[in-house]
C-alpha positions in Angstrom: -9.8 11.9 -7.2 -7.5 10.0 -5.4 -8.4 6.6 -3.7 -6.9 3.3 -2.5 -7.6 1.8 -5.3 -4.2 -0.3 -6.0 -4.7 -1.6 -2.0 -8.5 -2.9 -2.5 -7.7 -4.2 -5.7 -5.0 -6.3 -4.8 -7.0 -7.9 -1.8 -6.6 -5.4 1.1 -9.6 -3.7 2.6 -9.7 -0.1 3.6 -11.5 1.8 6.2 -13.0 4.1 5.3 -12.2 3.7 1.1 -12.7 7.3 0.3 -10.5 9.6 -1.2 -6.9 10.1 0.5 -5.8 12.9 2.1 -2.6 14.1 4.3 -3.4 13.0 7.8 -5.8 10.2 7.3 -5.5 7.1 9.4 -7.5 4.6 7.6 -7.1 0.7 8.9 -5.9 -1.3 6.2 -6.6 -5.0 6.9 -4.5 -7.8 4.9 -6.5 -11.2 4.6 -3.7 -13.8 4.0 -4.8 -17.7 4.9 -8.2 -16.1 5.6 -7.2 -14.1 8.5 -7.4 -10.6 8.8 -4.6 -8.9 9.6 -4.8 -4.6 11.0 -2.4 -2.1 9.5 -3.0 0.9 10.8 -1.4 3.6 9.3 -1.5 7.7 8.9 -1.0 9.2 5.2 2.0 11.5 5.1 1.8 12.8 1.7 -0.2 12.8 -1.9 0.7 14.0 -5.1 -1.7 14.9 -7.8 -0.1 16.6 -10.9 -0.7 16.2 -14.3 1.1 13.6 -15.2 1.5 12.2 -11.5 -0.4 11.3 -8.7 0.0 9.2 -5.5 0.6 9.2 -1.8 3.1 7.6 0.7 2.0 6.3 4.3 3.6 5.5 7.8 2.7 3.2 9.6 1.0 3.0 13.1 1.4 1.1 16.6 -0.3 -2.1 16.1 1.1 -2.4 12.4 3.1 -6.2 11.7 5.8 -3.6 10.1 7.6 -0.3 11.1 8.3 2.1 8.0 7.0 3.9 5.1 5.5 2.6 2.0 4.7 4.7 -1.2 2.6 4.4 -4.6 3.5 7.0 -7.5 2.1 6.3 -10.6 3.6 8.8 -13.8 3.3 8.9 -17.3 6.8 8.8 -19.5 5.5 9.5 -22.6 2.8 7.3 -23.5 3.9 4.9 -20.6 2.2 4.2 -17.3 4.6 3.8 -14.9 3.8 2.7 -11.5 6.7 3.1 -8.5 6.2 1.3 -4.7 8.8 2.0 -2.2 8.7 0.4 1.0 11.2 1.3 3.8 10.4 -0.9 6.5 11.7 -3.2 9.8 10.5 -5.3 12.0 7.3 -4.3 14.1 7.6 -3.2 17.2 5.6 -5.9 18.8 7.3 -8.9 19.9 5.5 -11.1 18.0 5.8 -9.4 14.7 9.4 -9.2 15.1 9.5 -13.3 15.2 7.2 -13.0 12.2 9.2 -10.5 9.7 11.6 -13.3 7.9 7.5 -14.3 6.9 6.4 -10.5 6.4 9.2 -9.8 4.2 8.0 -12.7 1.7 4.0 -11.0 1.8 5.4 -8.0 1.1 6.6 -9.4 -2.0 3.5 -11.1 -2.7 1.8 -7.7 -1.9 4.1 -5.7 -4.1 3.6 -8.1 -7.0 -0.2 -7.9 -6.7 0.1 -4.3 -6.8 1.4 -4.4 -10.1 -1.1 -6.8 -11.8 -3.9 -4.7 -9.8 -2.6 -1.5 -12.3 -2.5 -4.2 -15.6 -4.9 -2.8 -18.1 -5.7 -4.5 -21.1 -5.9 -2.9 -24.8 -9.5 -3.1 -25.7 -10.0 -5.8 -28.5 
C-alpha cells in the first residue's frame, strides 16, 4: 500500500495520510522556522509494480510553487533506488514569486531530506 511516507518522514504533514490514489488532493503543510506553510496539491499518477512503486503530483492554487514533483522508488538488482523529479516555477501568487530565489534553496533542503528519510540501516 502506498502512502506519503517519504513526505511525513522528512518533516511534512499530510492531510489526510492514507494511502495515495490518482485524484487525491491532500494538503501537504511544510513547517520551516516553525511556520506552517499549505501546499495543496492533486495526485496525477501512482505506480505500483513489482519492482516499482510511486506517484507524481501537481500542484494547486495556493501552493508557494507551480509544477510537478515526483517520487519513484525501483529496485536495480539488489539496489534501492529512489528518483524525485521536480518541474517547477515560481507560484502564481505575488508574494511567492518574490519568495522563489528562497523556495528553490528549501527545495533542496526538502529533496535532500527525502533521501535520508528512505536511509535504512543493515541490522547489526
Amino acid at each position: 500500500m502506498l502512502q506519503w511516507g517519504i513526505k511525513t518522514r522528512s518533516g511534512f504533514t499530510v492531510t489526510p495520510d492514507e494511502r495515495v490514489t490518482e485524484g487525491d488532493r491532500p494538503i501537504i503543510m511544510a513547517h520551516p522556522f516553525g511556520l506552517a506553510v499549505r501546499e495543496p496539491v492533486e495526485v496525477v499518477e501512482v505506480v505500483e509494480t513489482s519492482d516499482r512503486v510511486g506517484f507524481a503530483y501537481r500542484t494547486l492554487p495556493g501552493h508557494p510553487v507551480s509544477g510537478e514533483e515526483a517520487f519513484i522508488v525501483h529496485r536495480d538488482g539488489d539496489a534501492v533506488i529512489l528518483t524525485v523529479r521536480s518541474l517547477t516555477r515560481a507560484g502564481r501568487e505575488w508574494g511567492w514569486r518574490a519568495a522563489y530565489p528562497v523556495l528553490l534553496v528549501a527545495q533542496q533542503v526538502a529533496r535532500r531530506r527525502y533521501f535520508r528519510a528512505l536511509r535504512v540501516r543493515a541490522p547489526r
